[in-house]
C-alpha positions as CSV (number, residue, x, y, z in Angstrom):
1,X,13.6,11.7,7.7
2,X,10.0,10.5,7.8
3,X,9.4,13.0,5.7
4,X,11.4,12.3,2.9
5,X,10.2,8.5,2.9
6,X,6.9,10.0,2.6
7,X,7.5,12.2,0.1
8,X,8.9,9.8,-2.5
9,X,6.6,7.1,-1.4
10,X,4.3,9.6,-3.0
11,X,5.8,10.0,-5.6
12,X,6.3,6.3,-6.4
13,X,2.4,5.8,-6.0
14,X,1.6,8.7,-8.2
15,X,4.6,7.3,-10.9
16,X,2.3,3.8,-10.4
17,X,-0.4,4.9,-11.7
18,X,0.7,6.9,-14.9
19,X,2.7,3.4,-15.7
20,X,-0.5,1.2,-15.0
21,X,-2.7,3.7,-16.9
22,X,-0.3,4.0,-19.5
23,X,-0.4,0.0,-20.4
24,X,-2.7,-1.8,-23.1
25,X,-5.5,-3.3,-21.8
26,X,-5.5,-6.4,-22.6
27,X,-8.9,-6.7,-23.0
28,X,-10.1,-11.0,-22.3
29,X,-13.7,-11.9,-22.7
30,X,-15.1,-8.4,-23.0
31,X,-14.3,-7.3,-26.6
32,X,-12.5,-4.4,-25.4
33,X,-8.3,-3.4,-25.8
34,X,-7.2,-5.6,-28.6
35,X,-7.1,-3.3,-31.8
36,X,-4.9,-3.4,-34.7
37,X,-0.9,-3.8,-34.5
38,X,-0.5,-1.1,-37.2
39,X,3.3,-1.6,-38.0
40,X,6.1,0.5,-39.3
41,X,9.1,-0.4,-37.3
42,X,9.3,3.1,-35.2
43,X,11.4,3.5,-32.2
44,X,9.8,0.7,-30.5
45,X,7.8,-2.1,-31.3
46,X,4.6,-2.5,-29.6
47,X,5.9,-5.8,-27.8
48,X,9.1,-3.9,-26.4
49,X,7.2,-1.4,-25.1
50,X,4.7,-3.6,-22.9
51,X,8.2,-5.1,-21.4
52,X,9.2,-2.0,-20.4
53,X,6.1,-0.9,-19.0
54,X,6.2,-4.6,-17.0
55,X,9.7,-4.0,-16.2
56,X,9.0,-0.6,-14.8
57,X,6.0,-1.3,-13.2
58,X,7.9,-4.3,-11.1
59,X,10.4,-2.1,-10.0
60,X,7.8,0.6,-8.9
61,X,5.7,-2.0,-7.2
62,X,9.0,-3.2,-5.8
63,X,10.1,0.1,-4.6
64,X,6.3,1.2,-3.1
65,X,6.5,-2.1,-0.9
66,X,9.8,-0.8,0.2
67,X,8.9,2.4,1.4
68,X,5.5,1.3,2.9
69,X,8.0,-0.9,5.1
70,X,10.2,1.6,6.1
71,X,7.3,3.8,6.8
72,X,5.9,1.1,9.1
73,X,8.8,0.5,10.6
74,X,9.8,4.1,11.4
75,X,6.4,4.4,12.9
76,X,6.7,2.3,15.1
77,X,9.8,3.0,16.3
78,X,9.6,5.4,19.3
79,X,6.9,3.0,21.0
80,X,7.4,0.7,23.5
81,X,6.0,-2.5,23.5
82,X,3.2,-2.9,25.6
83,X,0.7,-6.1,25.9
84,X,-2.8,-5.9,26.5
85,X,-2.8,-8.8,29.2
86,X,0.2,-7.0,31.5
87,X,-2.4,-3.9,31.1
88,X,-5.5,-5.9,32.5
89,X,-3.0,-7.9,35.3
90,X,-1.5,-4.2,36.8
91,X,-4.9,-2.9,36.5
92,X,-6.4,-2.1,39.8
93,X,-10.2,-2.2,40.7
94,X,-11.2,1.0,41.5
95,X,-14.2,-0.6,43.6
96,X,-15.0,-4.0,45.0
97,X,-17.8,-5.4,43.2
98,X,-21.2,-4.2,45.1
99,X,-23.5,-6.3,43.8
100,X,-26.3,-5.2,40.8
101,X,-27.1,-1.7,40.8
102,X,-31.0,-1.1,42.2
103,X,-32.7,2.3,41.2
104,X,-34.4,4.2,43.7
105,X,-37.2,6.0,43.5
């Protein structure tokens, strides 16, 4: 099962990134990304795809938090829960304290 969740969490990621690369950059201070509109009513317009690469990108985002959850979750599922202070409180001195070491010669 773990694998599975692994598997298309992988696949999520790597279907992430083609989304996220394939968006305009939108460029701000730098002079970069804004670039003619070009026109010629195709398919679909320049502004309908960026909502759909939003819109997909959300749900992939969406789904990748999902899955890093249920990986979590499914990790730590066969432990039991164990607290550092009841570790140090059962703990039992192997020796009584002796004093500071002195080297001999």
């Amino acid at each position: 099962m773990q694998t599975l969740v692994l598997t298309i969490h992988i696949l999520i990621a790597l279907a992430l990134i083609g989304v996220v690369l394939l968006q305009r950059s939108e460029g701000g201070g730098l002079g970069i990304g804004g670039g003619g509109g070009g026109g010629g009513g195709g398919f679909m317009t320049a502004r309908g795809t960026a909502n759909l690469l939003t819109r997909v990108t959300a749900i992939l985002a969406a789904c990748f938090f999902a899955t890093s959850l249920i990986l979590a979750i499914m990790a730590g599922a066969g432990r039991e829960n164990v607290s550092i202070i009841d570790e140090v409180i059962n703990e039992t001195p192997a020796a009584p304290a002796s004093g500071p070491a002195v080297p001999s010669d």
